[in-house]
C-alpha positions in Angstrom: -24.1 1.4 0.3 -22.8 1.6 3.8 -20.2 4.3 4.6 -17.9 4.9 7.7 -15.9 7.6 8.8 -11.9 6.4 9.4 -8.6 8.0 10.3 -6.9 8.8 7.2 -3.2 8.5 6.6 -1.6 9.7 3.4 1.4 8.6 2.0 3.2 8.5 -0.8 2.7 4.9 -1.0 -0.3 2.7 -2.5 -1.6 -0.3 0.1 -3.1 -3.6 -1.5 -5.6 -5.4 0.4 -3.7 -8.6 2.2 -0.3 -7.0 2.1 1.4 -5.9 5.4 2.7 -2.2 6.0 5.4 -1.2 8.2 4.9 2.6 9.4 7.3 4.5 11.8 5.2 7.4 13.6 6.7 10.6 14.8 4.5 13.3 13.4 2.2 14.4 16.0 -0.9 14.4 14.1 -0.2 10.8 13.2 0.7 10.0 16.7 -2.7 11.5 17.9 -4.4 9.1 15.7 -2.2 5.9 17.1 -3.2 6.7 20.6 -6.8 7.3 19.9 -6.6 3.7 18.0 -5.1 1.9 21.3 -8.1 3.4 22.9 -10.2 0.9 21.2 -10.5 -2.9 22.7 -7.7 -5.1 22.0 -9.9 -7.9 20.2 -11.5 -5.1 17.9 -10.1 -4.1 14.7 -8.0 -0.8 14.6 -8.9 0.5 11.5 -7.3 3.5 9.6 -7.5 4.0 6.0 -4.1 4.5 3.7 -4.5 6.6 0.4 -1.9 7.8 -1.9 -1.0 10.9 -2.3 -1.4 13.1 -5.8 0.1 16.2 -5.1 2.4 17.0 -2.3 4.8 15.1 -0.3 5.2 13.3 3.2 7.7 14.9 5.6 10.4 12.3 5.7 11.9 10.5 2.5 11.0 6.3 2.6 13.2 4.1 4.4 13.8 0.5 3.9 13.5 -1.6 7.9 12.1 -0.4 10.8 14.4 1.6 12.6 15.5 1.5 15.9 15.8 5.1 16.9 14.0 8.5 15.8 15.6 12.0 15.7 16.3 13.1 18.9 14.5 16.8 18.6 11.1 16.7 18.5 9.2 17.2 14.6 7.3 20.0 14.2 3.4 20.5 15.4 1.6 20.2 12.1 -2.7 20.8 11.5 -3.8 18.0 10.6 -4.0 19.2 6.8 -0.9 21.0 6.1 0.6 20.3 3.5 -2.3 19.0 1.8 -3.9 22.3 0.4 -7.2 24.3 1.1 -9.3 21.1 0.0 -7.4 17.9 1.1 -9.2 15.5 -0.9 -8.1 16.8 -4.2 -4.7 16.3 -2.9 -5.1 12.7 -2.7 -6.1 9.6 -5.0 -9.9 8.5 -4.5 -9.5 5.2 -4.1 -7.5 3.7 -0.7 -6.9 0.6 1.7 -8.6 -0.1 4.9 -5.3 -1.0 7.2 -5.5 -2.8 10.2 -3.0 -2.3 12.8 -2.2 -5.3 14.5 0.8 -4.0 16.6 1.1 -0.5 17.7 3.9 -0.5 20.0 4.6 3.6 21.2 8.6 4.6 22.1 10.1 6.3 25.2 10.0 9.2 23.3 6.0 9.3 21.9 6.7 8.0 17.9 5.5 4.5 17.2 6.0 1.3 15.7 3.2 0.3 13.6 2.5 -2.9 11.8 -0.8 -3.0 9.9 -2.9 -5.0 7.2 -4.6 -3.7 4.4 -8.1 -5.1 4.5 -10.3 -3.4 2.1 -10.2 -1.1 -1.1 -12.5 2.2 -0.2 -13.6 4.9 -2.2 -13.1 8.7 -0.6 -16.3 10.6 -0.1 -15.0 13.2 1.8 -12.6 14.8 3.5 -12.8 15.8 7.2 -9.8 18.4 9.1 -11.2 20.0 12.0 -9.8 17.1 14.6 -6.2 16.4 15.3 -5.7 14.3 12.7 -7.3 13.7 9.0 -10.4 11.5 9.2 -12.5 10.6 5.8 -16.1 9.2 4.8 -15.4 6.3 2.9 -17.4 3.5 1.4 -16.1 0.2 0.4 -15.2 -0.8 -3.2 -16.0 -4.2 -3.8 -14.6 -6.2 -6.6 -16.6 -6.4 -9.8 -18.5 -10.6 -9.7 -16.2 -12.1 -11.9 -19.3 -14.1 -13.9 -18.0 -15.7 -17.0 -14.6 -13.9 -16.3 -13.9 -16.4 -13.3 -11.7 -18.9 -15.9 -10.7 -16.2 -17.5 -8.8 -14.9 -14.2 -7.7 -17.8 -13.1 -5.8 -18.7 -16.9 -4.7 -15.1 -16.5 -3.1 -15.7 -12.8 -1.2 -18.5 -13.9 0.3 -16.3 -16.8 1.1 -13.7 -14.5 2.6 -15.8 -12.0 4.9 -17.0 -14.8 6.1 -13.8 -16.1 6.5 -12.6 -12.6 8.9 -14.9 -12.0 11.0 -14.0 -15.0 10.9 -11.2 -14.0 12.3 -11.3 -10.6 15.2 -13.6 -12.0 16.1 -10.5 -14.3 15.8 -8.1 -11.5 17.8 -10.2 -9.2 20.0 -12.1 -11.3 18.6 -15.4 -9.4 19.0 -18.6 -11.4 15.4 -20.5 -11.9 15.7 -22.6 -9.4 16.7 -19.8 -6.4 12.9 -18.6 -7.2 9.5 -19.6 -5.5 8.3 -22.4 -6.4 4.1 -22.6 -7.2 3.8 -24.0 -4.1 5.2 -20.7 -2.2 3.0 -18.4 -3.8 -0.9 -18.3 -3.7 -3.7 -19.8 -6.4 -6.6 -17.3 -5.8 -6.4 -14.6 -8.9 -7.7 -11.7 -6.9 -4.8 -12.7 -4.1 -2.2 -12.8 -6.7 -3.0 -9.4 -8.7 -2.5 -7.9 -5.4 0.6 -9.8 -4.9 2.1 -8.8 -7.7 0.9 -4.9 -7.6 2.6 -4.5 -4.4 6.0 -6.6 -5.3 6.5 -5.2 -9.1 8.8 -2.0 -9.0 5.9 0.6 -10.5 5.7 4.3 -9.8 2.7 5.0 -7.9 0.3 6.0 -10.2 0.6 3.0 -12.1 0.1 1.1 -8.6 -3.3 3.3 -8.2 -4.2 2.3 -11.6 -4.0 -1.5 -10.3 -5.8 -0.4 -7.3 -8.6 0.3 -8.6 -9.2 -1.6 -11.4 -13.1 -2.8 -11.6 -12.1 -6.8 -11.1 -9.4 -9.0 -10.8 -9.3 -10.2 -14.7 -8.6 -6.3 -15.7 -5.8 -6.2 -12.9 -4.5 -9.2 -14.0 -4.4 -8.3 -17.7 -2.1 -4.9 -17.2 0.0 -6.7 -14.7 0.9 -9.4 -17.4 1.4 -6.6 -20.2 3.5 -4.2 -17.6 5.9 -7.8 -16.5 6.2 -8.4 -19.9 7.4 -4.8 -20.3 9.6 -4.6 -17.3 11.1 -7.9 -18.4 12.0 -7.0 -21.6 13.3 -3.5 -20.3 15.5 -5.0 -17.7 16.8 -7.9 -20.2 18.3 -4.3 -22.0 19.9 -2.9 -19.4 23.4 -2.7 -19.1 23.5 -3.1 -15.5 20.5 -4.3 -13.4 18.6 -2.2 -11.0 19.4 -2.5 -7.1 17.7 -5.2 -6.1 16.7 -3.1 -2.4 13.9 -1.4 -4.2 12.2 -4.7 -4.4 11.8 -4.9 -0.5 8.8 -3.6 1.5 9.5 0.0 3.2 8.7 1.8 6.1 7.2 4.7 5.7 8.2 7.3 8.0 5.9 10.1 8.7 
C-alpha cells in the first residue's frame, strides 16, 4: 500500500473524516509546520495528519470558539517531541485523520488561525523528530467493502439516527420538534457513523475505538448500543449535563 510522510499534530482530541476542526496555533513547533504548509500552492491540499494522544497532555486546556487574542508573552520554545517521551509513537493512538487546512490565517503576533477538514483515516508507521515539528509515515486505512453488510448499514444508520436524536433531546432538554429533521442530517451510513462519533459526548478512547473500527456496520452497531446507554444514563440524572460540551472546540496548542 502506498505510504506518505505528513506533519503530525497531536492532540488530545480524535478527528473524523468529513468533520471540520478549529485549531488556535501558538506553539512554535506548530507554527513552523503552518508556515511550511502556506509554502505549498494555494490550489493544492495542505495536508497534516491529527492523532490522539495516549499518554501525555497538550500545553493549553480545550477551549470552546476561536479566540480573538493569544497571551501576550511569548510560549515557550519546545523540540518538536517534548512532552511526548523517548519514542513518540507509543505516546500516541495508531490510527489518525488526514486534515486539510482550508484557511490558515497567521496573527500580528506569529499564532494562527486554522480551519481544517479531516479527509482520511491513516495508520501510524512511524514516527519522525529530527525537524522542527513532528512528521509521521502513514498509510491510509480504508474502510472494510461493506459486501452483504451494505443493507445491514444502511437499517443500522436509520436506527442510529433515531436514537441520536433522543438523545440530544435529553441532553438539551429540546422538545421533538426543536430537533433536525431527516432532511437536515445525511443518508450515507459511513457519513453518519462519523457524524455521530464526533457529536456524541464520549471520552476519547471510546472515540478512538469508533475510529478505527474495520467498517461502517461495526461503527454503527457500538454507536447505537453507547446512544442507547447515554440515553438511558442521562434520562437518570438529576440534573442534565451542560449542554456546551456538545459544541465543537478549538484546540489550542
Amino acid at each position: 500500500m502506498t505510504t506518505a510522510r505528513l506533519p503530525l499534530f497531536p492532540l488530545n482530541a480524535v478527528l473524523f473524516p468529513g468533520l471540520v476542526l478549529p485549531l488556535n496555533v501558538f506553539e512554535e513547533r506548530y507554527r513552523a509546520m503552518m508556515r511550511e504548509l502556506l509554502k505549498s500552492d494555494e490550489d493544492e491540499p495542505r495536508r497534516f495528519v491529527v492523532v490522539a494522544i495516549r499518554d501525555g497532555r497538550e500545553i493549553a486546556p480545550t477551549a470552546t470558539g476561536m479566540p480573538d487574542t493569544v497571551a501576550a508573552a511569548p510560549p515557550p520554545e519546545r523540540a518538536p517531541a517534548e512532552g511526548f517521551g523517548p519514542d513518540p509513537i507509543q505516546t500516541f493512538h495508531r490510527v489518525g485523520c488526514v486534515a486539510d487546512a482550508a484557511t490558515i490565517r497567521e496573527r500580528a503576533d506569529g499564532s494562527f488561525e486554522v480551519l481544517a477538514t479531516g479527509t482520511t483515516r491513516v495508520r501510524l508507521l512511524s514516527v519522525e523528530a529530527s525537524g522542527p515539528y513532528l512528521t509521521a509515515e502513514v498509510e491510509e486505512l480504508a474502510e472494510e467493502p461493506p459486501g452483504e453488510e451494505e443493507d445491514e448499514a444502511g437499517a443500522l444508520g436509520e436506527g442510529v439516527l433515531r436514537a441520536f436524536r433522543a438523545y440530544q433531546k435529553r441532553l438539551a432538554g429540546a422538545s421533538e420538534r426543536s430537533l433536525a429533521t431527516g432532511a437536515d442530517l445525511p443518508d450515507d451510513p459511513s457519513v453518519i457513523s462519523y457524524l455521530v462519533a464526533a457529536a456524541t459526548v464520549l471520552d476519547v478512547p471510546t472515540k478512538q475505538r469508533l475510529l478505527q473500527a474495520p467498517d461502517t456496520a461495526t461503527r454503527l452497531r457500538e454507536e447505537l448500543a453507547l446512544l442507547r446507554k447515554e440515553t438511558a444514563v442521562i434520562r437518570h440524572l438529576p440534573s442534565l449535563p451542560a449542554t456546551d460540551l456538545t459544541r465543537a472546540p478549538t484546540h489550542p496548542n
